[in-house]
FIMARZA-942093 format. One record per residue: chain; x, y, z of N, C-alpha, C in turn. Coordinates in steps of 0.05 Angstrom, whole numbers. Layout:
// FIMARZA-942093
   chain   n.east   n.north     n.up   ca.east   ca.north    ca.up   c.east   c.north     c.up
       A        X         Y        Z         X          Y        Z        X         Y        Z
...
//
This chain:
// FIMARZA-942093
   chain   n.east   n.north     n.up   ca.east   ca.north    ca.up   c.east   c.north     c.up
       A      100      -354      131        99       -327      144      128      -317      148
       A      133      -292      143       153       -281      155      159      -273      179
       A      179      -276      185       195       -280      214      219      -257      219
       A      224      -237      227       242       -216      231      266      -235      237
       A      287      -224      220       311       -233      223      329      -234      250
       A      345      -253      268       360       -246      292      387      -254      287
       A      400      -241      298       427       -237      300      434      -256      326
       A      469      -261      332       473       -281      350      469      -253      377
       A      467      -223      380       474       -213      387      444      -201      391
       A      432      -211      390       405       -204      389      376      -199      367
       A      363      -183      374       342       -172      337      357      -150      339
       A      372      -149      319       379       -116      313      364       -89      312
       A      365       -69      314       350        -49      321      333       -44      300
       A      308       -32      303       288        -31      284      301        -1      264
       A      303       -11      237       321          7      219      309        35      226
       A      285        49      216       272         71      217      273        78      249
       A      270        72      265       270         74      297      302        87      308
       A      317        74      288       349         87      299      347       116      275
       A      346       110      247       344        135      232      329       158      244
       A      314       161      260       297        183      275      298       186      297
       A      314       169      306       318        174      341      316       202      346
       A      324       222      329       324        247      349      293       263      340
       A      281       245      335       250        248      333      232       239      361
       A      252       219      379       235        210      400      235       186      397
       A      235       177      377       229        146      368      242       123      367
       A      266       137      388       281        110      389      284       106      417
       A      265       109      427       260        101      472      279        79      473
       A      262        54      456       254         23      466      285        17      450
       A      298        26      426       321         12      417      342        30      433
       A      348        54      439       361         63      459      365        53      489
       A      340        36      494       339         24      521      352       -13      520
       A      349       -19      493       357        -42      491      391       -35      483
       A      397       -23      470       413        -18      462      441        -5      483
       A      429        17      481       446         34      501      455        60      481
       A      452        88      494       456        114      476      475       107      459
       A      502       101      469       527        105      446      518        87      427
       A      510        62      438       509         48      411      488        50      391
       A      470        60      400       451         74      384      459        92      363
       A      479       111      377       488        136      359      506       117      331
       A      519        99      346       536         85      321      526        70      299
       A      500        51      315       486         52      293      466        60      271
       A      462        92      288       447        111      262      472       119      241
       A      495       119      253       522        134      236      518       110      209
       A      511        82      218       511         62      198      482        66      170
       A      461        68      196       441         64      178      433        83      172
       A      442       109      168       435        134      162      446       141      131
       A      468       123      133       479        120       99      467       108       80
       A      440        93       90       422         73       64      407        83       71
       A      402       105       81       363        112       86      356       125       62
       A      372       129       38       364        145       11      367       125       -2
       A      373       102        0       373         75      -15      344        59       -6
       A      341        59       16       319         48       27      286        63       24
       A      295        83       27       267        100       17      260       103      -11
       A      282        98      -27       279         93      -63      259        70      -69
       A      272        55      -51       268         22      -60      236        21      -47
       A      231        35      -31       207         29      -14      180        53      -27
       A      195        75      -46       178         83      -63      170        73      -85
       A      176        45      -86       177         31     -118      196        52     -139
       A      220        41     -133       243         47     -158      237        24     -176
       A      238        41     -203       233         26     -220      259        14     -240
       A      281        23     -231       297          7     -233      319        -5     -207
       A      313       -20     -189       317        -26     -163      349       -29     -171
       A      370       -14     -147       392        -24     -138      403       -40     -123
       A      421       -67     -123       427        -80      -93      449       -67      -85
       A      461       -75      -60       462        -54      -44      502       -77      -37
       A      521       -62      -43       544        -87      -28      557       -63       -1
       A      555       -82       14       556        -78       30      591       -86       48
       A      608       -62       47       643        -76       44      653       -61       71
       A      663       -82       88       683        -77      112      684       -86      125
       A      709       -85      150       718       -110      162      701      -130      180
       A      708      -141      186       693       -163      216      693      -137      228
       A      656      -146      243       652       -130      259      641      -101      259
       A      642       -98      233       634        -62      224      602       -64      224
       A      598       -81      222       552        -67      223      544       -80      202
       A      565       -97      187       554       -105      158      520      -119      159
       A      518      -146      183       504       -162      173      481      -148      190
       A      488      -128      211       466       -120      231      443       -98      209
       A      465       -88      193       451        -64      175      434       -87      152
       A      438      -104      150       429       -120      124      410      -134      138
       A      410      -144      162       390       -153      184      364      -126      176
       A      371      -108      190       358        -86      198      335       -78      177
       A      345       -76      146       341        -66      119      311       -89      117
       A      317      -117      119       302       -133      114      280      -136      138
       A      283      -136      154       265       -130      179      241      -102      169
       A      255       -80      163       241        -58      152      218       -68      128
       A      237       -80      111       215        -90       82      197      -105       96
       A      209      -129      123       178       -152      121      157      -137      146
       A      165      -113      157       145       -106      172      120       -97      159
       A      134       -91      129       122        -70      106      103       -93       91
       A      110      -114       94        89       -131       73      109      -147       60
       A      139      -143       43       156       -159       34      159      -177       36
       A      177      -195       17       188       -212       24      216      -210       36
       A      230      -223       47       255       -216       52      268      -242       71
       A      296      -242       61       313       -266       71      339      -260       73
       A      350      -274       92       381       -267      103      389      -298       94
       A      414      -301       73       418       -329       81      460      -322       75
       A      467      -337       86       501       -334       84      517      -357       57
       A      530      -349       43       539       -368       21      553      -393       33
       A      559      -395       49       560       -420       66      535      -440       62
       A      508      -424       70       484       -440       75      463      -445       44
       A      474      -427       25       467       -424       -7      477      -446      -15
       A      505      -449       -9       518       -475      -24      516      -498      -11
       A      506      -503       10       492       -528       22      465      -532        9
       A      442      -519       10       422       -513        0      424      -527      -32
       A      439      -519      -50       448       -527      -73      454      -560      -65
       A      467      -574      -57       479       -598      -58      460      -614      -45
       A      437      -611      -34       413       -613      -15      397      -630      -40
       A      400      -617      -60       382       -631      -79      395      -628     -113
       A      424      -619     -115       431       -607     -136      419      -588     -160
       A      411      -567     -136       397       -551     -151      393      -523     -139
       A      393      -498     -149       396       -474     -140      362      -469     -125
       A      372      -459      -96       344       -464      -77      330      -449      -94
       A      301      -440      -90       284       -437     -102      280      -402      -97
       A      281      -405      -61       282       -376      -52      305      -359      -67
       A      322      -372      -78       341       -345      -84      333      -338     -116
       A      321      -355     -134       310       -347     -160      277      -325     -153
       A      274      -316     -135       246       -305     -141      253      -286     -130
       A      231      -269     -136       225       -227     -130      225      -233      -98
       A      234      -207      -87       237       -203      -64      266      -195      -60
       A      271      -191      -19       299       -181      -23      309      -205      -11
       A      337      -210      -27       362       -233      -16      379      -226       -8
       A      394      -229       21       414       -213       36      434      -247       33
       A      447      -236       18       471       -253       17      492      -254       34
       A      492      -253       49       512       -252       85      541      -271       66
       A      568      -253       79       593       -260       73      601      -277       53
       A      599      -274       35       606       -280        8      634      -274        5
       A      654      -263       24       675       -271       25      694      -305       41
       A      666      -307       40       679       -329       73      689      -349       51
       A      719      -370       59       731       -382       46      715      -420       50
       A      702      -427       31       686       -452       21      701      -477       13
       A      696      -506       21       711       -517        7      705      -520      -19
       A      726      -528      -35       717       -517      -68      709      -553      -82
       A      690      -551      -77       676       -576      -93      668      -579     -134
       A      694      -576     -142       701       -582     -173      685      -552     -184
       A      692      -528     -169       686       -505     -181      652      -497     -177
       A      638      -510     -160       614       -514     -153      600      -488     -134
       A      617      -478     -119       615       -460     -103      610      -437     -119
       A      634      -436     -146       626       -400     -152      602      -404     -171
       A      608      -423     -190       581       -420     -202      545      -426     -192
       A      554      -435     -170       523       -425     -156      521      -399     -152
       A      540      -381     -136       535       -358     -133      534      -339     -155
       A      546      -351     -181       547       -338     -201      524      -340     -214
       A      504      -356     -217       480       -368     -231      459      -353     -212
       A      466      -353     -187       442       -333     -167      441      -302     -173
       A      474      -298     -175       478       -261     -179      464      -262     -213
       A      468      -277     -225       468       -264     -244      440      -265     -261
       A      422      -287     -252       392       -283     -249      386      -258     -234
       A      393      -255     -212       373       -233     -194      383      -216     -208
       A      401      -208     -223       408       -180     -231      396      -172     -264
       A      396      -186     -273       376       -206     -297      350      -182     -300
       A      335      -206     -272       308       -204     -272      294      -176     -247
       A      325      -156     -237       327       -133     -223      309      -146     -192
       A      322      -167     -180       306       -170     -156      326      -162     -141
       A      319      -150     -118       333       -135      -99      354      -153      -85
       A      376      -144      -87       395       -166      -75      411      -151      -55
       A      424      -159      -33       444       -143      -19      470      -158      -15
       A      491      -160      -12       515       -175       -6      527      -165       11
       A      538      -176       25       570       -162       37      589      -181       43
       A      615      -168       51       638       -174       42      649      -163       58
       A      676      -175       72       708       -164       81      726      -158       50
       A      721      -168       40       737       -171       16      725      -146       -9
       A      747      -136      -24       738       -117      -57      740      -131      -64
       A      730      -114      -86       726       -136     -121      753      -146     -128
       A      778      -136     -127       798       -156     -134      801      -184     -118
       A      798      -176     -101       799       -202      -66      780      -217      -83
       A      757      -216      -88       739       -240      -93      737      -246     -116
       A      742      -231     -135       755       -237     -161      776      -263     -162
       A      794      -259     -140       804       -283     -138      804      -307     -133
       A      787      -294     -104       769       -324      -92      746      -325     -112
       A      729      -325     -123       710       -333     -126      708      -332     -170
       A      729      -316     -183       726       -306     -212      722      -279     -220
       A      729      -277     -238       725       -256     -246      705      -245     -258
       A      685      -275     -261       654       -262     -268      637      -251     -250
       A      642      -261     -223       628       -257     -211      645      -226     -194
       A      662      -224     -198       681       -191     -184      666      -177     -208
       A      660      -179     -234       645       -164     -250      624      -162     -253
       A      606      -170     -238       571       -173     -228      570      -161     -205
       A      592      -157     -190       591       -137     -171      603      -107     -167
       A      614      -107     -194       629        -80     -200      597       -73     -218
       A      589       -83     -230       562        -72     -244      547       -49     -231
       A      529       -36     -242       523        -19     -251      496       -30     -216
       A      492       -51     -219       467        -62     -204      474       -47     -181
       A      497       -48     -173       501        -52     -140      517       -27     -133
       A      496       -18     -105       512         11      -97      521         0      -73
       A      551         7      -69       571          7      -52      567        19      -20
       A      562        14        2       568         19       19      596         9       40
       A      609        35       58       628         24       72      622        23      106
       A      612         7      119       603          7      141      638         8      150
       A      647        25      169       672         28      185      668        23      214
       A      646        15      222       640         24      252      646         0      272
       A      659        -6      285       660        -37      294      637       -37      318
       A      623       -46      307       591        -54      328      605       -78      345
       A      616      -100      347       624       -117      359      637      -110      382
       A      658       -80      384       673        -71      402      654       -58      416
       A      636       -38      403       614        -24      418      597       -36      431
       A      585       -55      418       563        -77      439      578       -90      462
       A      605      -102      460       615       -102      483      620       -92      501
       A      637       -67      508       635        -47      519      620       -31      534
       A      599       -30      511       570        -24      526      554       -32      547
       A      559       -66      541       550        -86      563      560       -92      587
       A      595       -83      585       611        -87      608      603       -67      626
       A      601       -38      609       591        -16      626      564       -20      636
       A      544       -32      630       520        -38      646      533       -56      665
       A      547       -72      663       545        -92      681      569       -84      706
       A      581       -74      698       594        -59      720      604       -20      718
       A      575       -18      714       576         12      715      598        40      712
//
């Protein structure tokens, strides 16, 4: 059964519930949340809601989605959020970080099973620096991107790092599977980490 994704920071706000807030419909995430940070994260998720409503009309040629900017900008909350939306819907959907991909792989020497099949795969920080076990690291990730993109299953990534940055870390096959044609670019700028703080200090001392 699927399980809504959580953040260390909480369940991130229900995606459609912040996109319409000024419909009424965002009481309960405005109340968990708090107004400003509400507003910052519609500023986020208001930029894939024409990506997300494609995908959720059955596009028939599905886009994944990379997802690029610093610590702290909304990356993994918006990729949280996206996938929460699909499994309320009936989807499949999974958050896993290339940290926990390439454990998963050495678990049994073999590419997990969840990342070869239909559904959506949120590949959380694919910039993060791995120890490099005889070139083992990229070509997992390279053998996952380049199936899902293959066989058009919905993938999402994100990144601190561009395609040159991880071109370096990771090859240049794999900076070229993400410059592809597959994957539409988003730049989350918003630092949710500063705002959720802030926010909380001001509840807690008014």
């Amino acid at each position: 059964m699927n399980k809504e994704l959580k953040l260390k920071h909480g369940i991130p706000a229900n995606f459609v519930d912040v996109v319409l807030s000024d419909n009424g419909l965002g009481k309960t995430t405005e109340k968990m949340l708090g107004k400003d940070t509400l507003i910052k994260y519609k500023e986020i998720y208001s930029a894939s809601f024409g990506w997300v409503e494609k995908l959720r009309k059955g596009d028939d040629n599905p886009h994944g989605l990379f997802l690029l900017g610093p610590t702290g900008s909304g990356k993994t909350g918006l990729g949280c959020a996206i996938c929460n939306y699909f499994l309320d819907i009936g989807w499949v959907a999974r958050r896993v970080t290339l940290y926990s991909l390439v454990n998963k792989f050495f678990e049994k020497w073999k590419t997990p099973s969840f990342a070869l099949k239909p559904g959506i795969l949120f590949i959380d920080e694919i910039s993060r620096e791995l120890p490099t076990k005889e070139g083992h690291n990229q070509k997992i990730l390279e053998n996952v991107l380049k199936y899902r993109i293959d066989h058009k299953y919905v993938t999402i990534i994100s990144s601190i790092k561009g395609k040159d940055s991880i071109g370096r870390q990771h090859g240049e096959v794999i900076s070229n599977l993400i410059e592809s044609n597959f994957f539409d670019v988003l730049f989350p700028q918003v630092n949710i980490s500063k705002i959720l703080k802030e926010d909380a200090e001001e509840r807690m001392f008014g």
